[in-house]
DOBA-556552 format. One record per residue (C-alpha): x, y, z. Coordinates in steps of 0.2 Angstrom, whole numbers, plus 2048, in hexadecimal, padded with zeros to 3 digits. Example, Ala and Ser with C-alpha at 12.3 -4.5 7.8 and 13.67 -1.06 7.14 Angstrom:
2
83E7EA8278447FB824
end
This chain:
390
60990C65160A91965E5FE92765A5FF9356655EF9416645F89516675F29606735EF9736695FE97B66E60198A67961198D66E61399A67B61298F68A61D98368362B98E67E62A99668E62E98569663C98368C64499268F6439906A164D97F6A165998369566498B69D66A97B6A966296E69A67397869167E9726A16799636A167996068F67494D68766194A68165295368164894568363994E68D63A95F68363895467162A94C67962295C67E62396166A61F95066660E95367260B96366B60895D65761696765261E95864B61395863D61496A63861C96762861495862460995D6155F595D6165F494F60A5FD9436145F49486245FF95662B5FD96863060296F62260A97D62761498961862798961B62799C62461C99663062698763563699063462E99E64062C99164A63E98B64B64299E65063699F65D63D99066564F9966636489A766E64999967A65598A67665F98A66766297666964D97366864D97F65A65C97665465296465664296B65064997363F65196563C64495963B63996363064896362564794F62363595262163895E61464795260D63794460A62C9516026399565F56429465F26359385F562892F5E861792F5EB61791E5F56259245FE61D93560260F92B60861492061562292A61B61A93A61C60B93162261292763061A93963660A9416375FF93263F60B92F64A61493F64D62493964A63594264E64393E63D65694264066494263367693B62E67694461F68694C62168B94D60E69C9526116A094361D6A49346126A592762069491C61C69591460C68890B60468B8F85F767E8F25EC6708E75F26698D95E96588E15EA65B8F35E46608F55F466F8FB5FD67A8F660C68390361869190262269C91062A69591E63568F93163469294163E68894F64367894564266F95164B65E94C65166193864F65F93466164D93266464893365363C92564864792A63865492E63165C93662166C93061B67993360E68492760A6949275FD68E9185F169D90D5F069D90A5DD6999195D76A19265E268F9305E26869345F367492A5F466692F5FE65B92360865292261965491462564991263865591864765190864E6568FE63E6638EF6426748F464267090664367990F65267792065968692666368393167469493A66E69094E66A69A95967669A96766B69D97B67668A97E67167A97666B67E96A67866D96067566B95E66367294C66367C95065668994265768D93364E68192564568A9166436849086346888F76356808ED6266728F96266668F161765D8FD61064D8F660564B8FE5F163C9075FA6469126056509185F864E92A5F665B92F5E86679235E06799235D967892F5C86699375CB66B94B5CA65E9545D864F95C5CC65496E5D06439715DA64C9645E765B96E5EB65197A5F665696F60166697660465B98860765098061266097961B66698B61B65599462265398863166798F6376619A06336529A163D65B99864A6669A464965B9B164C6509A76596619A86636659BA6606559C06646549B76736659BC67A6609CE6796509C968365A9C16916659D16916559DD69364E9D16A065E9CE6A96609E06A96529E96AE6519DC6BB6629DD6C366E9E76BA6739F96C4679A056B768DA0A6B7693A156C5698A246BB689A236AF67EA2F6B866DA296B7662A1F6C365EA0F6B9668A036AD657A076A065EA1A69F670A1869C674A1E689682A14685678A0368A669A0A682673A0C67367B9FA6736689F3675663A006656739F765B66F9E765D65B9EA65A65E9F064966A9E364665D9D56496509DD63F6589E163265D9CE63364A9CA6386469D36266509CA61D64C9BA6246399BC62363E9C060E6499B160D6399A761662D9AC60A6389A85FD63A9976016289965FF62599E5F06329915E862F9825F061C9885E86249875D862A9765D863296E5CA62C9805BE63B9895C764898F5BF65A9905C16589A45C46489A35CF6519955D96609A15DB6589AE5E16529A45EF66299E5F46699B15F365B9B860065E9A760C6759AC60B66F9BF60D6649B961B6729AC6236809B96236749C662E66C9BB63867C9B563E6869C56416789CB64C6769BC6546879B965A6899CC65E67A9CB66867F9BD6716919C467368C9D867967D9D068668A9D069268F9E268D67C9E769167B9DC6A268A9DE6AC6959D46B86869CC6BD6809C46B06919B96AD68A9AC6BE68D99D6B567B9976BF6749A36AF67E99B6A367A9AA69768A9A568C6809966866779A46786879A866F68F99567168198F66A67E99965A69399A65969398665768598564B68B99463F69998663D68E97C6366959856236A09946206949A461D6A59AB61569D9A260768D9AA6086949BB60669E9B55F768E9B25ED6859C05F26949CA5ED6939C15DD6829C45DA6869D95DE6959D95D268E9CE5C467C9C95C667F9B85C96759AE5D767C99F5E167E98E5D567597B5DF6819755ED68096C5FD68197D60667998B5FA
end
């Protein structure tokens, strides 16, 4: 056991750290080992874990405001962080009791980092029948962000027989278990989100976490919500922190345009009105983001007494939240040279790395999607029906 008594975080101090290494950690891409450990250090790691299993127990607004204030910085440590309170989450709403408990336990003493290769779409790993209850996996996973340097991970896999995806968790270091240095993805260059391969991976009855034929209890499909809130206040992280790095680089160095007839950049009206634009487009996406947090929380609270329409509702405010969050992210980090200038395009800056970022994880799921069901919802009342990504 390796139990790390954690330091009371200066969250300030430590995002601060990160922003001023992210702009070459982006250049030089690969793993964040000493940045995770810093978050590791700090006791953040157990921030989801819940009370009765030793951890902070922080609500999910909390935590999620968290994953914002990181992106301000570094959208691949926000990336990283949201994702591993996403397994966490994953344990809480799939696991049993005994499960809950050791799992959930062992994050919290020890302050232990989980990954994923739970890429439902990617039907690559397949799992056979064990003797014991068990199963065996074999074949690979991609976009298994957060598996290097992780204890955990969680992992889908198309059951063989039955053609139905299977849930179970397996140690990173379990034999035949290999994580692949192989993201080179245009941004979120340090989410180590490649490939997991699985070579006879035996995965105990104990491990289990949802077999072949059994339907998610509705409660556990806020999964996918939760899923949705760590992108959106990344999103927003990222956009808000654009715009601070246009003001700063601005005010700094930025001389205003020749014909523009005033004496500093902060009096010009047509780059005060650019920084006035995208202000009320990230609060109005900062409203709707905070809504869709509390939301969560409301209906996670509700557990198994939710119903299809309460559970709904929640996924409408996170697709209303995703959609603004991520126009106003990508504009912001699209327009912040617009507001800086010639400048601010040295590649030494590497200011780019705000819109290649949030443009590679809006990827992630079409949020054309997103504005079909809350169309739907306006035309007909209807709110978005369980899926893998609403």
């Amino acid at each position: 056991m390796n139990v790390v008594a954690p330091v009371v975080p200066d969250l300030d101090a430590l995002i601060a750290g990160f922003s001023a290494t992210a702009a070459q950690r982006d250049r030089t891409g690969g793993h964040a080992a000493t940045e995770k450990a810093q978050i590791r250090q700090a006791g953040l790691l157990a921030w989801p874990v819940p009370a009765e299993q030793g951890g902070a127990g922080k609500g999910w607004p909390e935590i999620l405001r968290l994953v914002r204030r990181i992106a301000t910085a570094d959208g691949s440590l926000a990336h990283l962080y949201g994702y591993h309170a996403l397994q966490v989450g994953t344990i809480r709403l799939y696991a049993n009791p005994e499960q809950a408990e050791r799992l959930l336990g062992a994050t919290a003493r020890e302050h232990l980092w989980w990954g994923n290769a739970n890429n439902p779409l990617d039907a690559r790993l397949v799992a056979e029948d064990a003797a014991d209850g068990g199963f065996v996996l074999d074949g690979r996973k991609g976009f298994a962000s957060g598996a290097r340097g992780s204890r955990h991970l969680n992992v889908s896999a198309l059951h063989q027989a039955s053609g139905q995806l299977i849930l179970v968790t397996v140690p990173t270091d379990a034999p035949g278990v290999t994580v692949r240095g192989d993201w080179d993805a245009v941004g979120q260059r340090q989410t180590d989100s490649g490939t997991v391969e699985f070579e006879q991976v035996r995965i105990p009855a104990r491990d289990v976490l949802r077999r072949p034929g059994e339907a998610p209890r509705l409660h556990i499909t806020l999964r996918t919500t939760l899923s949705q809130l760590v992108l959106v206040n990344l999103f927003l992280g990222h956009g808000l922190g654009a715009l601070a790095a246009a003001r700063d680089h601005s005010l700094r160095e930025t001389r205003p345009w020749g014909g523009a007839g005033v004496a500093s950049i902060a009096e010009d009206p047509f780059v005060l009105a650019r920084h006035g634009e995208l202000r009320l487009a990230l609060r109005a996406a900062e409203l709707a983001t905070d809504a869709a947090n509390d939301a969560l929380e409301w209906g996670w609270e509700l557990g198994a007494a939710i119903t299809p329409e309460q559970r709904g509702g929640v996924a409408l405010r996170a697709a209303e939240a995703r959609v603004l969050a991520q126009r106003a992210a990508l504009k912001a980090g699209e327009e912040l040279f617009e507001l800086t200038g010639a400048r601010a395009a040295r590649a030494e800056l590497n200011f780019d790395r705000f819109w290649r970022n949030i443009r590679t994880h809006s990827l992630h799921d079409p949020v054309d999607y997103k504005l079909r069901d809350i169309g739907r919802h306006s035309l007909t009342g209807a709110v978005p029906e369980p899926g893998f990504y609403a």
